[in-house]
N, C-alpha and C positions, 0 to 999 in steps of 0.2 A: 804408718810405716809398713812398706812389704815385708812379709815372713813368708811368702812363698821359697820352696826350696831348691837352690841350684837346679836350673832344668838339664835338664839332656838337649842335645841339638840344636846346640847354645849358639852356634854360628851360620848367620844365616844370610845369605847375599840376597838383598833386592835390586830390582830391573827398571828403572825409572828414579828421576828425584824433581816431578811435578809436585803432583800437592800428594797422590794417596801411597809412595815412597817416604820420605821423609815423617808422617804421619806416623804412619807403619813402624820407621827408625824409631822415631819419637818413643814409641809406648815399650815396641820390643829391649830398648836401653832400660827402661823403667823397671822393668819386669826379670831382669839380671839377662839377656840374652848379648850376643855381638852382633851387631847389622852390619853390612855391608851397603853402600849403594852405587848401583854403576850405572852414568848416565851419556846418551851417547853424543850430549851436547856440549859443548864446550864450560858451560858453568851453568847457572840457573838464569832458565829459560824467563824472560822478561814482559813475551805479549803475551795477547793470551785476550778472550770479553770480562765482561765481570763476572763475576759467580755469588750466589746469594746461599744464605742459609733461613730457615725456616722451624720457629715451632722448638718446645724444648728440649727434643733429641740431640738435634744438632747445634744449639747452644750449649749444651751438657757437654757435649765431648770436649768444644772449644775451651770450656770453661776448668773441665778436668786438665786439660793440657796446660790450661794456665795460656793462653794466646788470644783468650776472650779478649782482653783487653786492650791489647797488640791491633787486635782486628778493627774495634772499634775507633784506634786511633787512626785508620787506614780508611775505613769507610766513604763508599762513594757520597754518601746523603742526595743519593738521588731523588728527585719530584718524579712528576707527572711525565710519563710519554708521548708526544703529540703527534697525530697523525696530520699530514700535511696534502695539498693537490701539488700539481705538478707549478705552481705557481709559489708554493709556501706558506700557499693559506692553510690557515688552521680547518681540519673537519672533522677530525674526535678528539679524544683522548683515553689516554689506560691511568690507572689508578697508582701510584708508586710501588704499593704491595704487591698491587700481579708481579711486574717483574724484579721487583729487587729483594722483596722477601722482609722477614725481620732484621736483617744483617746484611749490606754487600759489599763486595771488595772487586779488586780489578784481581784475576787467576795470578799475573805476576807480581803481585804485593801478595798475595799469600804466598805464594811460594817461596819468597824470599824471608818472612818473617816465618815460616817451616825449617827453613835452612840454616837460618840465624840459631834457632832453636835449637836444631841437634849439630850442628856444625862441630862444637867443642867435643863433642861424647861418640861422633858416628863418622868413618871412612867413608869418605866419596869419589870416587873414581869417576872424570870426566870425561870425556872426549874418547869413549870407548864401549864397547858392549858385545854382550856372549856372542859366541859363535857355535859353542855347542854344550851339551849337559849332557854327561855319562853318571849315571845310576847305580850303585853296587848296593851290597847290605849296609856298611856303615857310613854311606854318603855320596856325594855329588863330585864331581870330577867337570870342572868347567871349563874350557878355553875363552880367549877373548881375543879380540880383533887386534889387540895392540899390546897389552899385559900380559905377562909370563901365565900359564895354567894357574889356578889353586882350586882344593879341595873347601867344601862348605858341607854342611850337613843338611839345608834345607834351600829351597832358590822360591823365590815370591818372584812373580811378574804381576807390577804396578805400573807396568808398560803403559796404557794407554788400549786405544780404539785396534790398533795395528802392533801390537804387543808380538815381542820378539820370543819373550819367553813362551808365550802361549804356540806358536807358530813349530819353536822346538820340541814343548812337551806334549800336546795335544795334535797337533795337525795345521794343514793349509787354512790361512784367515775364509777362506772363498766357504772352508763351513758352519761358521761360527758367526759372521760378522753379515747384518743382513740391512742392504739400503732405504731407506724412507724415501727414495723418489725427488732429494731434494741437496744441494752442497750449497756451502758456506764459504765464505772468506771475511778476513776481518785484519786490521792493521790500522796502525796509530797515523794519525796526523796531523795538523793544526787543524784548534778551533777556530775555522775562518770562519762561522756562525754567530760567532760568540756567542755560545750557549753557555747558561749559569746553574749545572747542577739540574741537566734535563737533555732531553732528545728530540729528536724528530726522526719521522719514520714515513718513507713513500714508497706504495705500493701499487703495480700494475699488475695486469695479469700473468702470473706463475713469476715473478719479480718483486723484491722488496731491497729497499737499500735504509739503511738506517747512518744515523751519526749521533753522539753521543757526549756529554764533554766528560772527562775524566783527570783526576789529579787534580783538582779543587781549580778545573776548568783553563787550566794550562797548556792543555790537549786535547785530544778525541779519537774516537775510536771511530772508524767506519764501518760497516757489516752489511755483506751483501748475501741475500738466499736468494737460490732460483732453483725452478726445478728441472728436472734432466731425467733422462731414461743414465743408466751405470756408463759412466765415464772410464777411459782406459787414460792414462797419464804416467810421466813419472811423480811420485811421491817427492825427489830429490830436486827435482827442476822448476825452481821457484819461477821462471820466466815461461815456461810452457802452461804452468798455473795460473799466471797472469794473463795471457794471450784466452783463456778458456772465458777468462772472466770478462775479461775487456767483447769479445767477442758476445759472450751470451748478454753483457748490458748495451750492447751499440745502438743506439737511436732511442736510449732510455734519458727524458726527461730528468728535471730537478736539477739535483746539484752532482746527478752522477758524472757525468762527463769531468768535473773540477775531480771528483774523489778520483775515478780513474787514472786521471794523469797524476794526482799526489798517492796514487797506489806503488806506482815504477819504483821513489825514493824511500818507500816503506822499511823500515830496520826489521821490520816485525811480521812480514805478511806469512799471513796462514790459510788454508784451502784444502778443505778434505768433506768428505761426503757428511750428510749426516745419517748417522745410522746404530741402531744396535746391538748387542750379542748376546747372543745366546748359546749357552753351552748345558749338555744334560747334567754335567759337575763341575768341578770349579779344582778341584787338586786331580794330579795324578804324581802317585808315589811320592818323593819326595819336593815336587815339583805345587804350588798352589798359583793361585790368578783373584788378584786384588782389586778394583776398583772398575774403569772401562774394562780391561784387558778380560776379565770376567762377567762383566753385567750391564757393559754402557747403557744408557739412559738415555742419551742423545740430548743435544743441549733442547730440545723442544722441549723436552720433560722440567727441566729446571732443579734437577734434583742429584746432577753428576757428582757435584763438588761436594756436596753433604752427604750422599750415599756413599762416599769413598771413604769418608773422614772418619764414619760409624763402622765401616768393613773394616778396617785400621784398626780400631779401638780393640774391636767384636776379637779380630785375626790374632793380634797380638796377647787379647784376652785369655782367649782359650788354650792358645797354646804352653801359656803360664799356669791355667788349671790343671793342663796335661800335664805337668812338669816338664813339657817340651818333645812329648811323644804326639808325632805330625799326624798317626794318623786317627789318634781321639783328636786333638783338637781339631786340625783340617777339617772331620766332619761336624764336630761343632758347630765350628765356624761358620757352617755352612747351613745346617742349620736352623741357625738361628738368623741366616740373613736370607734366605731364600727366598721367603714369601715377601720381605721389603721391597726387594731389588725387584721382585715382579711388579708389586705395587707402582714402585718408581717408574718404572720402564711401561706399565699401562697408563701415566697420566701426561705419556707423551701421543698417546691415541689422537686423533681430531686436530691437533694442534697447528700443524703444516697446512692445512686445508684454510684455515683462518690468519696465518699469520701470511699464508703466501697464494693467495686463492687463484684457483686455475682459470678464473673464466671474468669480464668486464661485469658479467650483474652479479656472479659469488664476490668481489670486491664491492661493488654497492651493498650489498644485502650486510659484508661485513660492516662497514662503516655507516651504516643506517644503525645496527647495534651497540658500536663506539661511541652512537649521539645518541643513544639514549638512555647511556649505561647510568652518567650520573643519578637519573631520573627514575630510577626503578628501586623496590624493596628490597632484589636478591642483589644489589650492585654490589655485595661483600661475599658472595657466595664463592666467587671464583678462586680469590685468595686463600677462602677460609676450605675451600676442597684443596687445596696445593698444601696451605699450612699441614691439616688430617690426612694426609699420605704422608709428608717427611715425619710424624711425631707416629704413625703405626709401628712403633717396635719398643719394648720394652731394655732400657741396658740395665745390664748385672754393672756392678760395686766389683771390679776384678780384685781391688786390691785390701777387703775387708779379709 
């Protein structure tokens, strides 16, 4: 049982309700505080690729939250990834662990079993979000785009990559938010493959298109990278995002041309750079930055969705040690997650250069190493360096 005692700064609004929102809710209820969560989507967000966890950091947390088991029921039970030519023939393959980890789920089944989770115990305010954060001594004075003002004592942004909060309390994204050279799209469609609990993946030079099946192969996910010098776009204009894409894969082989045209009826399509941030701190005043919005990892790294879930834990942790004074915990907080979040964000080094290679012989050279991975003594090394960066961190017992 917690005997922590009534904290101060009890009420606190968070800026997202993906996965490290909700999280966040989760632990801060636990811990006697009030959350907030305001999210500017209409309800919880549904697409989303898979996200994997690794190693027993991030099993721990799931397992303290009590969703371990939740997740398991969810799990993609992905195989093998198989890399294909432009014909569909087979000519490597990755090992299930590279990408799926000990644990993976599709982002919108967690999210929904996050939501499920605190829905009874936590306000959620949809289809809305700050417009501004005024600061005194005894607290936060917020407006919103749609909702009357209110006063909070403390604002988390768990915003995300393009984080509104961060945007308000720290400064313009252009200096925090740093591109890899390379954007993403990804959206659901039929398994016209019929794939069974596995993928394929075709790569040309500075192009990769993947398809996947997911929901115990009822569906599929399609996911395109390419690379690009920094893109100017709207964020809002899901058709000028699809014209970028459809454009940058035109006269590309396989099965893109079908994925293309089932890209138009996507419910789900998503497109945004990949890339990540870096900030010299992570609060200011009463204001803190949770998950992307503070330390993206970029999905190259494989470590977004479990380094938020720890920042969560870690966040909501310390500020329960504090007795809810933001600014021992915040540094806390901070850290103790500092040197992770760097770890995380370094094992997305190299990554783009192999998964999406700029040149016809870096693509040979990669998949000359795809044939011959089964075949080699370190063929577990890769996983087992991914596993030893998500398990570098030690968690405290917050509620002994």
């Amino acid at each position: 049982m917690n005997t922590t005692p009534r904290p101060k700064n009890k009420n606190i609004l968070i800026s997202g309700a993906g996965v490290a929102g909700p999280a966040l809710a989760y632990w801060l209820h636990r811990h006697g505080f009030t959350p907030t969560v305001v999210e500017s989507a209409p309800g919880v967000r549904d697409g989303g690729y898979a996200v994997d966890f690794r190693g027993e950091a991030h099993l721990t947390v799931l397992d303290r939250m009590g969703i371990l088991a939740d997740i398991r029921r969810e799990r993609t039970n992905m195989g093998a990834m198989t890399y294909v030519n432009e014909a569909g023939k087979k000519i490597s393959s990755m090992p299930a662990d590279v990408f799926s980890g000990d644990l993976e789920i599709l982002r919108g089944d967690l999210a929904r079993i996050l939501y499920e989770r605190t829905g009874k115990d936590v306000e959620y305010v949809f289809d809305d979000s700050i417009t501004s954060i005024t600061e005194d001594a005894k607290g936060v004075q917020v407006t919103f785009e749609r909702s009357a003002p209110r006063r909070f004592d403390l604002v988390v942004g768990a915003d995300g990559l393009h984080s509104n909060v961060r945007a308000l309390a720290f400064g313009p994204e252009s200096r925090f938010v740093k591109g890899m050279g390379l954007y993403c799209a990804i959206f659901t469609t039929a398994n016209h493959l019929g794939l069974d609990h596995t993928g394929q993946l075709y790569n040309t030079p500075g192009r990769l298109v993947s398809v996947y099946s997911a929901r115990k192969n009822t569906e599929a996910k399609a996911m395109f990278y390419f690379g690009s010098p920094s893109l100017s776009y709207d964020r809002r204009d899901v058709e000028q995002q699809q014209r970028i894409l459809a454009e940058a894969f035109a006269g590309i082989g396989w099965e893109t041309p079908r994925l293309l045209d089932a890209m138009r009826d996507a419910r789900d399509f998503y497109f945004d750079s990949i890339s990540q941030v870096h900030l010299d701190r992570w609060s200011q005043g009463r204001s803190v930055l949770l998950g992307d919005a503070a330390c993206c990892a970029s999905p190259l790294s494989g470590m977004g969705t479990g380094l938020a879930m720890i920042g969560a834990y870690v966040l909501a942790g310390e500020l329960a040690a504090a007795g809810g004074d933001h600014r021992v915990g915040f540094a806390r907080y901070e850290e103790a997650m500092r040197e992770y979040a760097k770890g995380c964000q370094k094992s997305a080094d190299g990554v783009g250069d192999w998964m999406v290679p700029e040149s016809r012989l870096k693509a040979w050279i990669v998949n000359q190493n795809y044939k011959l991975l089964p075949y080699v003594p370190w063929k577990g090394l890769i996983a087992k360096g991914i596993r030893k960066t998500a398990n570098a961190i030690t968690l405290k017992d917050y509620e002994r």
